[in-house]
ZAMI-444527 format. One record per residue (C-alpha): y, z, x. Coordinates in steps of 0.5 Angstrom, whole numbers, padded with zeros to 4 digits, always signed. Layout:
REM ZAMI-444527
YZX...
//
This chain:
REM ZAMI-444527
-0028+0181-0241-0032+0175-0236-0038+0174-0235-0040+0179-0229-0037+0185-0232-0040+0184-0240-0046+0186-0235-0044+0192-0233-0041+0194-0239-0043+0190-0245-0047+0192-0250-0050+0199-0249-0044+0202-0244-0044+0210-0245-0047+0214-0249-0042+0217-0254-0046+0225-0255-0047+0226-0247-0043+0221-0244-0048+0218-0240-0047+0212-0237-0054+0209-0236-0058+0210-0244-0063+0215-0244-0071+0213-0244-0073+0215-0251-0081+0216-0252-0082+0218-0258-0086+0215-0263-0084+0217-0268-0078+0221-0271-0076+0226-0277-0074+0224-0283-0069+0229-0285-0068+0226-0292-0075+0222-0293-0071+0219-0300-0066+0216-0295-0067+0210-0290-0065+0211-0283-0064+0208-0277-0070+0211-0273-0077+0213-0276-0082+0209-0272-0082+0207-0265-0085+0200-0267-0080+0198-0271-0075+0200-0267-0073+0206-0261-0067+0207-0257-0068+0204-0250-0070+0199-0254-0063+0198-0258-0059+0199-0253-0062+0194-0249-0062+0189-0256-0055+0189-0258-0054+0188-0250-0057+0181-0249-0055+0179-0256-0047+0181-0253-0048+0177-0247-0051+0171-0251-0046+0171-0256-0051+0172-0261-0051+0176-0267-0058+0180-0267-0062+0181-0260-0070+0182-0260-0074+0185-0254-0082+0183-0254-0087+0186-0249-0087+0179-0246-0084+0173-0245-0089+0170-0249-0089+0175-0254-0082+0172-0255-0084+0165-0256-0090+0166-0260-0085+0171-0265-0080+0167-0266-0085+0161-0267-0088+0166-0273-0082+0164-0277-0085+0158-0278-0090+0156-0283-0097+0153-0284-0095+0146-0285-0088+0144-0281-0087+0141-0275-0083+0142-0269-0081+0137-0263-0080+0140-0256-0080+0138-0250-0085+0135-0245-0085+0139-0240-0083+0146-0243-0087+0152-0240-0094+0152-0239-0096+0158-0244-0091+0156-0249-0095+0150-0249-0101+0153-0249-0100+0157-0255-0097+0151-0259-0104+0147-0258-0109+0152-0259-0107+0158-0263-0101+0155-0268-0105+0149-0267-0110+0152-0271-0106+0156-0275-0103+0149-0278-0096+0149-0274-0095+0143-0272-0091+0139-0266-0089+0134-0262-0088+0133-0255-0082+0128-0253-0077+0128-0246-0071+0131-0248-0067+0128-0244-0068+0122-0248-0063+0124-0254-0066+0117-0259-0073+0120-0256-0072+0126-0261-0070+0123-0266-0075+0118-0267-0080+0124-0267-0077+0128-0272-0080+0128-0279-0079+0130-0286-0084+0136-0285-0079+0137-0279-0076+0145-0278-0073+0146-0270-0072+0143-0263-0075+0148-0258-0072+0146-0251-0072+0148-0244-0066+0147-0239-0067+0146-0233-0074+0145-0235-0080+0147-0232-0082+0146-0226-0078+0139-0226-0071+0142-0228-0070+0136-0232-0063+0137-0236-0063+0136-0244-0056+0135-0246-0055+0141-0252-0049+0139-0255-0052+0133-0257-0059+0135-0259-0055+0142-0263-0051+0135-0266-0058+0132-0268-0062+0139-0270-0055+0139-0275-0055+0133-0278-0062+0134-0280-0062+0140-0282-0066+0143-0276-0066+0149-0272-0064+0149-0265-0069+0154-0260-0067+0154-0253-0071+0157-0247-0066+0160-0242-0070+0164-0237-0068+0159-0232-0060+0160-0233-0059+0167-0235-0053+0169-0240-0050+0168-0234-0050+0162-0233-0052+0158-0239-0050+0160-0246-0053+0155-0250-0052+0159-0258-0044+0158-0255-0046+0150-0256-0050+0151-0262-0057+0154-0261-0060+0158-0267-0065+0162-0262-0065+0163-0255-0072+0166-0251-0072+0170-0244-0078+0172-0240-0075+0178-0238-0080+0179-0233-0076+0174-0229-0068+0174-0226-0066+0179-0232-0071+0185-0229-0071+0181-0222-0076+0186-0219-0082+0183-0220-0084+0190-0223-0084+0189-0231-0087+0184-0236-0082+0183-0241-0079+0178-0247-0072+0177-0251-0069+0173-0256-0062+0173-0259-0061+0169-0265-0054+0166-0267-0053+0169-0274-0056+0175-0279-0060+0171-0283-0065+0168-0278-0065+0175-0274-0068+0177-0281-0074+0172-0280-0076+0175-0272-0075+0183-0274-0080+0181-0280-0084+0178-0274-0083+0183-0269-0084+0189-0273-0090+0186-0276-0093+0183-0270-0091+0189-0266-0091+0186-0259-0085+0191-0257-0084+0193-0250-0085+0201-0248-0078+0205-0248-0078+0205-0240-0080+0198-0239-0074+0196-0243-0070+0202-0239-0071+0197-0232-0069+0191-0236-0062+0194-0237-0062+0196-0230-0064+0190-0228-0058+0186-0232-0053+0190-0229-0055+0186-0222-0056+0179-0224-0049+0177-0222-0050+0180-0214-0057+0178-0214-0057+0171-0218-0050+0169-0213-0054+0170-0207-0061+0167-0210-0057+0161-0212-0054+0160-0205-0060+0160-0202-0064+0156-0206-0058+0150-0205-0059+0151-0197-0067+0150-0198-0066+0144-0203-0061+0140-0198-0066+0142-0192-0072+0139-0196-0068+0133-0199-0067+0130-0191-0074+0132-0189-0079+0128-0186-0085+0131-0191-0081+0132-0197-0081+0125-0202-0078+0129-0206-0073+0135-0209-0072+0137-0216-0065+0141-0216-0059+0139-0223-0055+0139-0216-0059+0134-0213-0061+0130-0219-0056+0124-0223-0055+0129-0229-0052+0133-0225-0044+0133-0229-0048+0134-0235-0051+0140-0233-0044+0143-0230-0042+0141-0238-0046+0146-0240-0047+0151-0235-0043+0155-0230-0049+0154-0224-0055+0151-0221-0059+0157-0222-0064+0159-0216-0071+0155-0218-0072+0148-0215-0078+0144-0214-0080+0139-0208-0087+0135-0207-0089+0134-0200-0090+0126-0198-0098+0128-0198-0103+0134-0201-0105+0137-0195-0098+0138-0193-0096+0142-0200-0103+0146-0198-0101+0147-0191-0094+0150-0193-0097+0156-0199-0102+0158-0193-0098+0158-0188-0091+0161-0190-0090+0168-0189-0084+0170-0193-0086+0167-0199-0090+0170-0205-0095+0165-0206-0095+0168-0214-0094+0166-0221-0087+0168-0224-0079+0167-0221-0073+0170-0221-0076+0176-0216-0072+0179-0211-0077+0175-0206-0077+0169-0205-0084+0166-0209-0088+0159-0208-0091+0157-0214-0097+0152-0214-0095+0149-0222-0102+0145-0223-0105+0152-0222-0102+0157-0225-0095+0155-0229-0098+0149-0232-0105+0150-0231-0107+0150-0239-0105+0142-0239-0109+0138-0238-0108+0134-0231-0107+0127-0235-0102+0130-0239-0099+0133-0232-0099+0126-0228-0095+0122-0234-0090+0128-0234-0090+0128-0225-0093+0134-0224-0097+0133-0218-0102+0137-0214-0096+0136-0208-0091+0140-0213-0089+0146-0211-0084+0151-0214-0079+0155-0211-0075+0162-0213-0070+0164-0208-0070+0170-0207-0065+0175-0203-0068+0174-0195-0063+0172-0190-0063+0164-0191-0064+0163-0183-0071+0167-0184-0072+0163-0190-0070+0156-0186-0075+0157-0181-0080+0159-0185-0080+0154-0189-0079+0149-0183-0085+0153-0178-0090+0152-0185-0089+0145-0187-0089+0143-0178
//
């Protein structure tokens, strides 16, 4: 099957008692043990649950993966799968990687002995420089966050490899159906669910798919002990949401390139952050089968980046992306507002920096909003 299909009809496709096409909202918190000196599938919603089953073995298909977990966040997933590793080991990741994600590194991991470095990881000899004999994994972003700055994944797959590493990628931006970074040789992927698998701005939710057995064992440990698990109706939109993401990302990405070409050639933007506009765009398209629908533009001077927030009309001026509407995010003051603003100017990400997420207007009203606010 493609890709667009697996949507529809990977992992869960019907029920094999009733038929049904859709899988059931289970909401029991518990489940009768007929035999009490015999395991079973089922004994406790926190360890596992239907909906929730069916919506893990889905993600793990559309991945390529072998084992799937879903958390109650996009952050539930990061900071379990960061749970595997140990007081004492290292981890290099990217610079710019998502703001909550940094976050968590240098305060809760920080105390708890987990320790890391942050490199371009665009920069292949940049990563190996920063490996150490403490050193365990890469976690990496691509595109990243919110620069859509491109990491080459075979070849720090290569590097992680050789050093005995494991390779952790976040694929919120992408989506299994566009990018599918355990196919190039990841360990681990990470979803914030809450954006294009949910679509709808209407569920906050987490996922994590793991190339092998072995290491699927080490996040369930974390999954079922810390217990950060989505509620079976949550887990129920997210399945919902997967069977759309081909119709809805198709026209996300169309319109996010029809407004990244308007900024490039207009008079207040200096520039737009967009893998088609950018000098790694063959690199990108070596590893992905599209640009995605989020792009990044800094207007020439800051009241013209505030003018656009307060003036635009279509635009959620809201933290998240991946909705159906199209959302304007301010990076300083709600993705990246946990990093410090030294950290944040090395890294280019300005007070004039605005992040985009198409969403499914018609791109005319979408043009000329954009125009109207920026005038």
């Amino acid at each position: 099957m493609k890709q667009d299909t697996k949507l529809i009809h990977g992992g869960f496709d019907r029920d094999a008692v009733t038929g049904a096409i859709n899988a059931s909202i289970s909401v029991s918190s518990t489940f009768d043990q007929r035999d009490v000196t015999q395991e079973q599938e089922y004994d406790y919603a926190r360890s596992s649950n239907p909906t929730r089953k069916a919506l893990e073995e889905t993600i793990a298909f559309l991945e390529g993966g072998s084992k799937g977990y879903a958390f109650s966040s996009g952050m539930a997933a990061v900071a379990s799968v960061l749970g595997i590793f140990a007081a004492g080991d290292h981890i290099v990741t990217a610079e710019d990687i998502y703001g909550g994600s940094y976050r968590i590194l240098n305060t809760f991991y920080k105390r708890w002995g987990l320790d890391h470095t942050a490199v371009n990881a665009s920069d292949a000899e940049a990563i190996r420089r920063a490996i150490k004999p403490a050193t365990k994994a890469l976690f990496l972003e691509t595109p990243s966050n919110p620069l859509l700055k491109i990491t080459d994944l075979r070849e720090a797959v290569a590097i992680a490899k050789e050093r005995g590493l494991l390779t952790i990628v976040d694929n919120t931006f992408m989506t299994p159906l566009l990018q599918r970074p355990i196919e190039l040789g990841a360990d681990i992927v990470i979803h914030s669910a809450t954006k294009f698998l949910g679509g709808h701005s209407d569920v906050v939710f987490g996922l994590a798919v793991t190339a092998s057995e072995k290491i699927g064992k080490l996040v369930y440990a974390v999954q079922n002990g810390f217990g950060a698990v989505p509620s079976p109706f949550d887990c129920f939109l997210v399945l919902r949401g997967i069977k759309t993401l081909k119709a809805r990302l198709s026209i996300e990405e169309q319109n996010a390139r029809r407004l990244a070409l308007f900024l490039q050639s207009h008079k207040e933007i200096d520039r737009v952050f967009y893998p088609e506009l950018g000098d790694e765009k063959e690199l990108h398209l070596s590893q992905a089968e599209g640009y995605g629908a989020v792009f990044s533009f800094e207007t020439k001077r800051l009241d013209r980046a505030l003018g656009f927030l307060k003036k635009t009309r279509l635009c959620a001026r809201a933290v998240s992306l991946g909705g159906v509407e199209t959302i304007a995010s301010y990076p300083v003051r709600m993705s990246h507002a946990a990093m410090p603003s030294a950290q944040r100017e090395k890294l280019g990400i300005s007070e004039r920096l605005i992040r985009i997420s198409a969403g499914l207007e018609n791109i005319d009203d979408l043009l000329e909003d954009f125009e109207r606010a920026l005038r």
